[in-house]
NUKE-741708 format. One record per residue (C-alpha): x, y, z; residue number from 1; residue in three letters. Coordinates in steps of 0.1 Angstrom, whole numbers. Example, Ala and Ser with C-alpha at 12.3 -4.5 7.8 and 13.67 -1.06 7.14 Angstrom:
<sites>
[site [123,-45,78],1,'ALA'] [site [137,-11,71],2,'SER'] 
</sites>
This chain:
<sites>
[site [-149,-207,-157],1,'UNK'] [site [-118,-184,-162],2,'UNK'] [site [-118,-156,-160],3,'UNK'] [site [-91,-127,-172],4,'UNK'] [site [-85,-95,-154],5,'UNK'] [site [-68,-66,-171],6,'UNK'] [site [-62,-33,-155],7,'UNK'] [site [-40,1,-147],8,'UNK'] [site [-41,2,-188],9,'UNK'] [site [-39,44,-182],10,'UNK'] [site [-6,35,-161],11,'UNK'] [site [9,5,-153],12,'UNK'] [site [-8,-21,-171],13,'UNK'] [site [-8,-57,-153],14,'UNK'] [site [-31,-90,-164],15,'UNK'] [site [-41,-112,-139],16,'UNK'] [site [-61,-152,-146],17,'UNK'] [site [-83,-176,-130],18,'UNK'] [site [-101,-206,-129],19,'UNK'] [site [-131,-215,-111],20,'UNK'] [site [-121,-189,-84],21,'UNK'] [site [-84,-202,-83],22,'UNK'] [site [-57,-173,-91],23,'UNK'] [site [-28,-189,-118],24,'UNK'] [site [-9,-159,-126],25,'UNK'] [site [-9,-126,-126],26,'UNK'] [site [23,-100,-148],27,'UNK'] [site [29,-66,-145],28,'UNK'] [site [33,-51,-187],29,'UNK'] [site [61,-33,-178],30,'UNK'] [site [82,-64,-168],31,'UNK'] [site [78,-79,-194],32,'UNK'] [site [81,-54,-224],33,'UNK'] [site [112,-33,-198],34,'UNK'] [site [94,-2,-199],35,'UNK'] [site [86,18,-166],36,'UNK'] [site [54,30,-168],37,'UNK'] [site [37,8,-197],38,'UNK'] [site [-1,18,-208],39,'UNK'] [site [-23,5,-232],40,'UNK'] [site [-38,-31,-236],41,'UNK'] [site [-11,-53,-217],42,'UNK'] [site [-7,-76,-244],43,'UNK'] [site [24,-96,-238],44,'UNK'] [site [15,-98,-202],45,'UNK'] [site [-17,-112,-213],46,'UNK'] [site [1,-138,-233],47,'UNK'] [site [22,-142,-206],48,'UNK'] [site [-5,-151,-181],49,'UNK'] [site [-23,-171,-205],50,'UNK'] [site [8,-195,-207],51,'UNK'] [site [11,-197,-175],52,'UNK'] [site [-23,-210,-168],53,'UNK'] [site [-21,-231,-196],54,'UNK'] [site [-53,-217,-214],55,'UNK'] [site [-63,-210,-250],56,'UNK'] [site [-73,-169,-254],57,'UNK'] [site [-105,-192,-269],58,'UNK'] [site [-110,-206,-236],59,'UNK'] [site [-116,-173,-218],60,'UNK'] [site [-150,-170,-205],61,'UNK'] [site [-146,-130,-191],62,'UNK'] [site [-126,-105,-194],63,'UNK'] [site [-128,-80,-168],64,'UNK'] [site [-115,-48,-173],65,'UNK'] [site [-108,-20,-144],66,'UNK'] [site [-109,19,-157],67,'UNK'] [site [-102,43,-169],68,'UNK'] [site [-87,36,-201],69,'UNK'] [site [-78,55,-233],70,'UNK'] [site [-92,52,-266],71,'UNK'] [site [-122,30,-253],72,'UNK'] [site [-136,15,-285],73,'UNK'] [site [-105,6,-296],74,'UNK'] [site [-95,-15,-261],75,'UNK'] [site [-127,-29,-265],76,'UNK'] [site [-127,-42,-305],77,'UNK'] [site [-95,-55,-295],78,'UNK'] [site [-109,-76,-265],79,'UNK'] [site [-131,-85,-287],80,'UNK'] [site [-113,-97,-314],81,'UNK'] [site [-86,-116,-294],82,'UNK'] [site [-114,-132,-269],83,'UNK'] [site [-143,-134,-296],84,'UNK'] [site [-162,-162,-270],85,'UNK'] [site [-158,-139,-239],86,'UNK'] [site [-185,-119,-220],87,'UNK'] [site [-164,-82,-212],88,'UNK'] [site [-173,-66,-178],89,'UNK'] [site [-157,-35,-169],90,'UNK'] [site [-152,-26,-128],91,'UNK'] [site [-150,13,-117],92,'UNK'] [site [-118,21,-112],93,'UNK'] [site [-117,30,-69],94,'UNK'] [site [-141,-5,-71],95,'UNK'] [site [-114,-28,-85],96,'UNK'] [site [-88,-9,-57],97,'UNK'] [site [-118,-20,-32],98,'UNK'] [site [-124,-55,-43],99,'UNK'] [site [-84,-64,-48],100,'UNK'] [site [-83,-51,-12],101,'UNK'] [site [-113,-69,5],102,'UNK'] [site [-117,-104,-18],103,'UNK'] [site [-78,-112,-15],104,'UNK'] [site [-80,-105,23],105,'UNK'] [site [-82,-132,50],106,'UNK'] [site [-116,-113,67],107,'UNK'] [site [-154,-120,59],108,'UNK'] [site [-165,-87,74],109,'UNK'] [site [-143,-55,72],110,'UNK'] [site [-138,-20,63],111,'UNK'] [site [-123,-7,29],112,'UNK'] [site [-101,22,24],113,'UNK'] [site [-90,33,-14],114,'UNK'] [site [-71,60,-20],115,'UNK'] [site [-54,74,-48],116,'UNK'] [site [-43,104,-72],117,'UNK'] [site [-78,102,-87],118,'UNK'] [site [-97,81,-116],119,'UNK'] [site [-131,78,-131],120,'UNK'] [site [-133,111,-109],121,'UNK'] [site [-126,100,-77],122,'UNK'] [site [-95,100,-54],123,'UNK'] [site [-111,78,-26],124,'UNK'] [site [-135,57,-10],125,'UNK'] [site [-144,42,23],126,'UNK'] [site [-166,9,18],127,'UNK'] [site [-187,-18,42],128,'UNK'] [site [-176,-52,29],129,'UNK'] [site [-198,-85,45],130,'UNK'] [site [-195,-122,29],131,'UNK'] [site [-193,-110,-13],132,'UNK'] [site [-206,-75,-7],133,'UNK'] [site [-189,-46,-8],134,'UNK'] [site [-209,-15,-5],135,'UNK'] [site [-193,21,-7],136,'UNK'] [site [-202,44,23],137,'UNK'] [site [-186,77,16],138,'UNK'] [site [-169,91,-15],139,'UNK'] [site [-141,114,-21],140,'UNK'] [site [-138,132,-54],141,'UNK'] [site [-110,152,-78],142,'UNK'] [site [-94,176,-69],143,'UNK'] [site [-98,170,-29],144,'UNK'] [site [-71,141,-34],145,'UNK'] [site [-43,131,-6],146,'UNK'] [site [-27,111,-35],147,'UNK'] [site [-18,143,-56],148,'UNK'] [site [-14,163,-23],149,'UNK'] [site [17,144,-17],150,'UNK'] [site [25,142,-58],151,'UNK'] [site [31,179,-57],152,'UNK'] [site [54,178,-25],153,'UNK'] [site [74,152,-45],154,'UNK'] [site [76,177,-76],155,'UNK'] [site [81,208,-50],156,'UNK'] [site [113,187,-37],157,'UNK'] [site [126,179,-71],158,'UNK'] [site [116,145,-76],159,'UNK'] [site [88,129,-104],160,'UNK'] [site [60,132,-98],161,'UNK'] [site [38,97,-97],162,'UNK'] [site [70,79,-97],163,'UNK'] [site [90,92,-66],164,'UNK'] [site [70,97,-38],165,'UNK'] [site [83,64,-20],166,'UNK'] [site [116,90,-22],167,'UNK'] [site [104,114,-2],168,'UNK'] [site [87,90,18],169,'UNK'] [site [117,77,34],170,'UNK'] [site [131,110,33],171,'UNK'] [site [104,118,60],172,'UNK'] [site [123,97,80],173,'UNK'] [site [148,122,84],174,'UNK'] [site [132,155,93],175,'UNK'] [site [104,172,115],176,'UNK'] [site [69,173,106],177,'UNK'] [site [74,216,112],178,'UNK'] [site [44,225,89],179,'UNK'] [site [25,193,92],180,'UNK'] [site [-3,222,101],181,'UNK'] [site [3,237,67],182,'UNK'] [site [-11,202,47],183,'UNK'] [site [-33,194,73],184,'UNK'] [site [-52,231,71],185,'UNK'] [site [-59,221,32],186,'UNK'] [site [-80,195,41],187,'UNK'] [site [-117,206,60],188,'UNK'] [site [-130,176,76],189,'UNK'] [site [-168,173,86],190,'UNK'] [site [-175,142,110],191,'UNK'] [site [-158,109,95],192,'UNK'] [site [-149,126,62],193,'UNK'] [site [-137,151,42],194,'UNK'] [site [-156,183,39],195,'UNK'] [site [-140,204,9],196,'UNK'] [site [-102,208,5],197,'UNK'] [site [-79,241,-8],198,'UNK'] [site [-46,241,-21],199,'UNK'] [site [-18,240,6],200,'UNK'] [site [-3,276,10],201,'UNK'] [site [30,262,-5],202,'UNK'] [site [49,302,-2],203,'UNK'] [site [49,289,40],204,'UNK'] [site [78,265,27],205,'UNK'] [site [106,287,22],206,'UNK'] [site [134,283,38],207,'UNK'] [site [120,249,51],208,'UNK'] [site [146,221,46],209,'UNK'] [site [134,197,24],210,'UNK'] [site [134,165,45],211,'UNK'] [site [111,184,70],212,'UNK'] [site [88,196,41],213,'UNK'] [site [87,157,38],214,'UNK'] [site [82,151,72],215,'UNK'] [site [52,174,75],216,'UNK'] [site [37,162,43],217,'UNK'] [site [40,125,56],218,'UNK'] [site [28,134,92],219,'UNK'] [site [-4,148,79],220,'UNK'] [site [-10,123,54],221,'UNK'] [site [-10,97,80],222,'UNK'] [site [-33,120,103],223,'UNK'] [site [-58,124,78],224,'UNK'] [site [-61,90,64],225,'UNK'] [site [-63,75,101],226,'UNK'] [site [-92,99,101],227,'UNK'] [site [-109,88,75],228,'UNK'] [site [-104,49,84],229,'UNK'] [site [-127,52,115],230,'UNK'] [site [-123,22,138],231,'UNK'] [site [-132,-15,135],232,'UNK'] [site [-121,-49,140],233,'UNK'] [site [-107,-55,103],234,'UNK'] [site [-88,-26,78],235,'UNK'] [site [-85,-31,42],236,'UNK'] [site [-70,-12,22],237,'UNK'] [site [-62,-1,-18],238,'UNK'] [site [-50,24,-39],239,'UNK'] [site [-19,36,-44],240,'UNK'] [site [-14,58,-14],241,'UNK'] [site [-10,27,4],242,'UNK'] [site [25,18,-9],243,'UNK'] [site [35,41,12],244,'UNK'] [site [50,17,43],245,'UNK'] [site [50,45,71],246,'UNK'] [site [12,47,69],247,'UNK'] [site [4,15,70],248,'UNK'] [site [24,10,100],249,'UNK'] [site [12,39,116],250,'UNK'] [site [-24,24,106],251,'UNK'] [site [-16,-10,125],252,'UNK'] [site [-2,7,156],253,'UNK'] [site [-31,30,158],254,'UNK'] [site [-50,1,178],255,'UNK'] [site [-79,15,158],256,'UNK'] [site [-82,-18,140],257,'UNK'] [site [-73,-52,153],258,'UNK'] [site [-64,-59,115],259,'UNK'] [site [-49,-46,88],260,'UNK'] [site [-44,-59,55],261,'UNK'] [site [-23,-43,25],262,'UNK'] [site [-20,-70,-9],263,'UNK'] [site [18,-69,-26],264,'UNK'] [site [1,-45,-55],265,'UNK'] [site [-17,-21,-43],266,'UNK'] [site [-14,5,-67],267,'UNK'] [site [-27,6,-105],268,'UNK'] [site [-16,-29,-114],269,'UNK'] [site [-38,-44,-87],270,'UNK'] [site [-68,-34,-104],271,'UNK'] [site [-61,-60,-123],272,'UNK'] [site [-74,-86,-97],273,'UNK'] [site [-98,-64,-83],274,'UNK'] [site [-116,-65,-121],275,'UNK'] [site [-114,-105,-119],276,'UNK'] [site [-123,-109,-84],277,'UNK'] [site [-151,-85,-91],278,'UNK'] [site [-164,-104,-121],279,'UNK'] [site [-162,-137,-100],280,'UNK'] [site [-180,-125,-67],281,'UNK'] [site [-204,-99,-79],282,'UNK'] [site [-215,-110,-118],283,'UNK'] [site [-211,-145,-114],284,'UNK'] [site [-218,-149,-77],285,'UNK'] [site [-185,-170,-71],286,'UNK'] [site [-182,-179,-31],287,'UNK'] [site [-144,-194,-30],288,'UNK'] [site [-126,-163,-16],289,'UNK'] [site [-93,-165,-39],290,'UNK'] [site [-55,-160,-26],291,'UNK'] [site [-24,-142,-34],292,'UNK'] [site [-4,-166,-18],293,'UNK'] [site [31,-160,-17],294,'UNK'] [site [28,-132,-37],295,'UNK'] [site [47,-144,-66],296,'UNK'] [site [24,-153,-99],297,'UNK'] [site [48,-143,-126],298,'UNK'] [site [72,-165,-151],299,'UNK'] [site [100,-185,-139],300,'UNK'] [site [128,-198,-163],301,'UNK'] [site [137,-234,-160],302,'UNK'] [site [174,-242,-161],303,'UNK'] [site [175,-253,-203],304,'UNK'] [site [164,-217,-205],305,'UNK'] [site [188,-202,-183],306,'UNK'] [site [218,-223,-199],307,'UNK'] [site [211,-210,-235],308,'UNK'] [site [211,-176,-223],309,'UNK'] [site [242,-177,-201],310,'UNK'] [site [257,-196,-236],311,'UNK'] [site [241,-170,-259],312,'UNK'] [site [262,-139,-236],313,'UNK'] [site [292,-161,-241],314,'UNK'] [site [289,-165,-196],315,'UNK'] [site [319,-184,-180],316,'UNK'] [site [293,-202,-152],317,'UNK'] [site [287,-228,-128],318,'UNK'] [site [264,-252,-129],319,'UNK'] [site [253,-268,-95],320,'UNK'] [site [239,-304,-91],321,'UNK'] [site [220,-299,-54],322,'UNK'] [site [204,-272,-40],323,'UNK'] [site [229,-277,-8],324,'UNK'] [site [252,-265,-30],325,'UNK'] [site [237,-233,-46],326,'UNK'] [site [228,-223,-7],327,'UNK'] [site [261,-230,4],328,'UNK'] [site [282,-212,-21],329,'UNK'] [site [253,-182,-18],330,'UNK'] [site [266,-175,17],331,'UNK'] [site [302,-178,12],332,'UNK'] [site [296,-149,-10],333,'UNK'] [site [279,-126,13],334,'UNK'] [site [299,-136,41],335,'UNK'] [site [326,-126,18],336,'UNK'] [site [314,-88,22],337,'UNK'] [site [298,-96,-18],338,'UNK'] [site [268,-83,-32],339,'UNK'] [site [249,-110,-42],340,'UNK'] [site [221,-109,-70],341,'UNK'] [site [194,-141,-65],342,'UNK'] [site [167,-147,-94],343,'UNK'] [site [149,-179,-81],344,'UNK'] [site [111,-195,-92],345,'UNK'] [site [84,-171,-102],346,'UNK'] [site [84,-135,-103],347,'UNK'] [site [68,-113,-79],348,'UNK'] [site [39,-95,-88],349,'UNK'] [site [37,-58,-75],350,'UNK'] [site [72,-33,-66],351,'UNK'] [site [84,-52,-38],352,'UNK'] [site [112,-79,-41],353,'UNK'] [site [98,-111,-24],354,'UNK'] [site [130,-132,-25],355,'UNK'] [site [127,-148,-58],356,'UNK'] [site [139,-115,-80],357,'UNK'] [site [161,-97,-51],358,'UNK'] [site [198,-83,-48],359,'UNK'] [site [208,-93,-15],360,'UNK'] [site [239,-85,11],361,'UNK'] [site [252,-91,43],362,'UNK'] [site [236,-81,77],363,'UNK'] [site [262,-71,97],364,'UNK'] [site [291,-54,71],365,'UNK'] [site [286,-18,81],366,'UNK'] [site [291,-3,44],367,'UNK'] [site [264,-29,27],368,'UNK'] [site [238,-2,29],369,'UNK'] [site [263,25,12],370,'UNK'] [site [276,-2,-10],371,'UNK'] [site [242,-9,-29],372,'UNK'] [site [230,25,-30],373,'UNK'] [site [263,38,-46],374,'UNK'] [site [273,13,-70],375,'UNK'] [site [241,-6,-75],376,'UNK'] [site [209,11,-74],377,'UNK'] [site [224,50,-77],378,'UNK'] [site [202,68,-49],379,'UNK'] [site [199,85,-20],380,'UNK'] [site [215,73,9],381,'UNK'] [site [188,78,32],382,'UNK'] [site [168,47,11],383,'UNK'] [site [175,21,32],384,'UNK'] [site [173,-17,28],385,'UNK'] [site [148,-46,38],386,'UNK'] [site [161,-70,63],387,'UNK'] [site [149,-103,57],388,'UNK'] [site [139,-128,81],389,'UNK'] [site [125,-163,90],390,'UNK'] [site [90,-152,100],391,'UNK'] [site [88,-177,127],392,'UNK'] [site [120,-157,142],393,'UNK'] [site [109,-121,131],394,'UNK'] [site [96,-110,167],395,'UNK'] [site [132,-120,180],396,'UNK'] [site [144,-90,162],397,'UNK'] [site [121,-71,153],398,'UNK'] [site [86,-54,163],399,'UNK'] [site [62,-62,130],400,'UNK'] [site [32,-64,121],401,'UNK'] [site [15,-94,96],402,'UNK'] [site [20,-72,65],403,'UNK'] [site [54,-74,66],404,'UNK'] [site [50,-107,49],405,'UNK'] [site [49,-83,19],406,'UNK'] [site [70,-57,24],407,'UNK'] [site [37,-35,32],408,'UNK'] [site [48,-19,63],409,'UNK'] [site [81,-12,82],410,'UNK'] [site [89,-23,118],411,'UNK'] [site [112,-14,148],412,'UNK'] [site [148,-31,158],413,'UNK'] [site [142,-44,190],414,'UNK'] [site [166,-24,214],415,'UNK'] [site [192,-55,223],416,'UNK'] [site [198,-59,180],417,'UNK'] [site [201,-25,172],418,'UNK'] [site [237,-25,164],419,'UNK'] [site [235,-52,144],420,'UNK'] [site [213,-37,122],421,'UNK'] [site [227,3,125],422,'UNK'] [site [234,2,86],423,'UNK'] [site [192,-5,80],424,'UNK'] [site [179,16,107],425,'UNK'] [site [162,46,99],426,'UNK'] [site [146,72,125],427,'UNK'] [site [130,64,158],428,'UNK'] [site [146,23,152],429,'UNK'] [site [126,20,124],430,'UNK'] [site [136,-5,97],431,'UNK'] [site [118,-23,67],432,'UNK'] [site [109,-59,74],433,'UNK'] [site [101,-91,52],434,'UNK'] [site [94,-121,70],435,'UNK'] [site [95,-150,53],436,'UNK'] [site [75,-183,60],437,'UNK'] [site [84,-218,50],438,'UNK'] [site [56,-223,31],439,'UNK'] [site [57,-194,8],440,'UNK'] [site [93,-195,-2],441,'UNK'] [site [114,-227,9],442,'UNK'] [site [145,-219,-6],443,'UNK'] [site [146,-182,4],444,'UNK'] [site [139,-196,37],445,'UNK'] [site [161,-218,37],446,'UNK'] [site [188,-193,27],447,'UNK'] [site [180,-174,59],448,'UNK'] [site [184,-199,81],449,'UNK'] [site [224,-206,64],450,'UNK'] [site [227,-171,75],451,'UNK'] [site [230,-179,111],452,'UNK'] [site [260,-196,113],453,'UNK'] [site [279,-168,91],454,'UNK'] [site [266,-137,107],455,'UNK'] [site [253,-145,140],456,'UNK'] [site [216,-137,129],457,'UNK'] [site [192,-152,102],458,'UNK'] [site [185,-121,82],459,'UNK'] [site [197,-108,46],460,'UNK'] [site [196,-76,35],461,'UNK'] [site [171,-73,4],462,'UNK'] [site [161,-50,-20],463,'UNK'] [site [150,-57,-57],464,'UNK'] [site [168,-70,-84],465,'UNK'] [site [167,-42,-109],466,'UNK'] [site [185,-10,-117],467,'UNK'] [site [179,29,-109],468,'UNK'] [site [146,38,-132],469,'UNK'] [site [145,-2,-146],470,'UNK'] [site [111,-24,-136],471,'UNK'] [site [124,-55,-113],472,'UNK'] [site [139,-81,-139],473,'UNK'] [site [112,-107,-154],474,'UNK'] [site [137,-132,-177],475,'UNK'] [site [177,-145,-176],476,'UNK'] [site [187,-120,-202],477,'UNK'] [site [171,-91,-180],478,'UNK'] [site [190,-106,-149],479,'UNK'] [site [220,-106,-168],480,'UNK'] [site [221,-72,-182],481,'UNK'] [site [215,-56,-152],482,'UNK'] [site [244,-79,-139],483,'UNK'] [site [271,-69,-157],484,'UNK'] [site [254,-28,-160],485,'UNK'] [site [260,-26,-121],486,'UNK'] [site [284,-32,-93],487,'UNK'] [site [268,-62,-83],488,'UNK'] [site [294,-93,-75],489,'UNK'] [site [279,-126,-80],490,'UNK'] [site [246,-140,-96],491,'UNK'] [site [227,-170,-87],492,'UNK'] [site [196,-183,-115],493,'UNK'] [site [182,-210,-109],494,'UNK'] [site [214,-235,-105],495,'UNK'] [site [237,-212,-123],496,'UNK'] [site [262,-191,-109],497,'UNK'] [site [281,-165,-125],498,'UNK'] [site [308,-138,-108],499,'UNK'] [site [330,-112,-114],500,'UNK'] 
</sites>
């Protein structure tokens, strides 16, 4: 049985496949066709996920769709006429959230948490989820939304709307939550829930600086969602307000839940599973719970690929023969105080880079942090950088929780390593954590451990191999554009190495 997921086709379109409850692939649109915020029916990530999985577009028994999306007859007579044998079943919107939340999650029994700006008229939802069901409890509707609460603090500061919020975010980091009572006030809450909400009396912000307008807005954000979570033994959770890191940590170090589980795409692009997984547990009564995995279900160039590019761009490159060497020569780089871009194996699927599509730098060279956000990614300075880490090692270094696996949540420097890390810290020793395990990336891992003997720790500084307002790069010729567009020293695809 496979079965095709499409979804976020309002904003950020993604496609996701699977077979007999087994998921091959899953693409975001916007990596593929290099435009940010790509709507419409994602058709070259459909192809792209087709060819992954190695199946015919005549060989697809579903296609499940997650709303809302535009012109509706249209979407649909064109599933129709490029799946003409498929059976089309279309998941609410805030369900798809749920279901990518709860059927990709390790837990038979748990609570469900979706929030978001708002779709198909709602903004949130809490659910009961036992074996395949998943059974919404309360509902939250537009406008009394958290998601577009914190979308107008990010316009009030000066940033976009629906595509900067992770900027104020970590600007949070930097202020005092001085009005928190101002947000919090907007929101009336009867029992376990949300009663009626009013717009926040925004004329109390003069005069406030702007990373404690943050602060407050992120303060009561996480006050209301751990609200509206309850208590439990196992926390899933969906919609886009969960890309934001701080409140998923401040969710796991509530002690509210004993568990707490975020997937690598939360947001609009996750609905994409959530449609298939809904399709496979609830229409066709599937009982195989499926599996992200590492996290990584896009394409992956093999090396004939990457050599007729590199040729194609005219490239003076390396080839390398072993593995040994591409490691070794990786870390003479970044020892060398280098900024180091790495495109290895499949792309990741969601915003976070996983170590297979990541820009990466030294631990321990106090400028590294100024360095990329100057030359390379062209923001603020108060975005830090992910410190990568062998996950068997993280609690060395670091106080984490399971979801830093991918890049969900952010962690605290353990007090004897924080001046190693002063260049990645941010408030209150927080930092932002990805621990890698052995199984879900070997040569990333392996890359880690090098580290050791060159900087005293196994950890790499990592953020995502793409450029300011550019989706993270999908082929060779993306990784080589953005190469030679930024300050970035040395490249590493596949075998290949390139520098400047």
């Amino acid at each position: 049985m496979n079965i095709l997921g499409l979804g976020g086709i309002g904003h950020n379109a993604a496609a996701a496949i699977a077979r007999d409850g087994q998921l091959l692939a899953a693409v975001e649109q916007k990596k593929i066709v290099r435009i940010p915020t790509a709507a419409g029916l994602p058709n070259e990530a459909i192809e792209a996920v087709l060819k992954l999985a190695a199946i015919d577009s005549g060989a697809v028994d579903i296609v499940a769709v997650a709303r809302p999306f535009p012109l509706e007859t249209q979407i649909h007579l064109a599933i129709r006429k490029h799946f003409p044998k498929a059976r089309v079943i279309v998941a609410a919107h805030h369900t798809a959230h749920a279901a990518a939340a709860y059927y990709f999650s390790p837990f038979d029994r748990a609570t469900v948490l979706t929030l978001d700006n708002g779709a198909d008229f709602r903004c949130g939802a809490r659910w009961s989820a036992s074996g395949p069901q998943l059974i919404p409890d309360r509902e939250l509707y537009v406008p009394d939304s958290l998601g577009e609460m914190y979308s107008r603090v990010t316009s009030y500061l000066g940033f976009h709307p629906g595509v900067d919020e992770q900027k104020v975010q970590w600007l949070s980091t930097n202020g005092a939550p001085v009005k928190s009572s101002l947000f919090k006030d907007a929101f009336t809450l009867d029992g376990d829930w949300v009663a009626q909400t009013q717009p926040p009396a925004v004329e109390g912000l003069a005069g406030v600086a702007p990373a404690d307008i943050a602060a407050s807005v992120q303060s009561a954000l996480e006050d209301i969602v751990l609200h509206l979570a309850g208590s439990g033994e196992n926390l899933c959770l969906g919609g886009g307000v969960f890309s934001n890191a701080l409140l998923v940590a401040r969710l796991e170090r509530s002690g509210r839940y004993k568990n707490v589980h975020v997937n690598p795409a939360v947001g609009n692009a996750g609905t994409a599973l959530g449609a298939l997984a809904f399709a496979w547990h609830n229409v066709l009564g599937g009982s195989g719970r499926m599996t992200i995995g590492n996290g990584c279900l896009g394409p992956e160039s093999d090396l004939e690929e990457i050599k007729r590019v590199f040729e194609n761009c005219k490239l003076r490159f390396t080839r390398f023969l072993t593995t040994g060497e591409v490691l070794d020569t990786s870390i003479d780089q970044l020892r060398r105080d280098r900024i180091v871009a790495w495109m290895q194996g499949r792309m990741e699927f969601g915003s976070r880079a996983l170590g297979n599509r990541s820009i990466l730098a030294s631990p321990v060279n106090p400028y590294s942090t100024e360095n990329l956000n100057v030359f390379i990614k062209h923001r603020e300075p108060y975005r830090k950088f992910a410190a990568s880490v062998p996950a068997e090692l993280a609690s060395e270094y670091f106080e984490v929780g399971p979801n830093a696996r991918y890049l969900a949540t952010v962690g605290r420097v353990r007090a004897a390593h924080r001046d190693q890390f002063a260049g990645a810290i941010m408030a209150d020793g927080l930092v932002r954590v990805h621990t890698v395990d052995e199984a879900d990336n070997p040569l990333f891992w392996r890359l880690l451990h090098k580290a050791t003997p060159a900087f005293g720790i196994p950890v790499l500084l990592n953020t995502s191999f793409n450029l300011f307002g550019d989706p993270l790069v999908c082929t060779p010729r993306d990784a080589v554009r953005s190469f030679y567009s930024s300050g970035i020293d040395a490249l590493f695809a596949g075998h290949f190495f390139v520098e400047k």
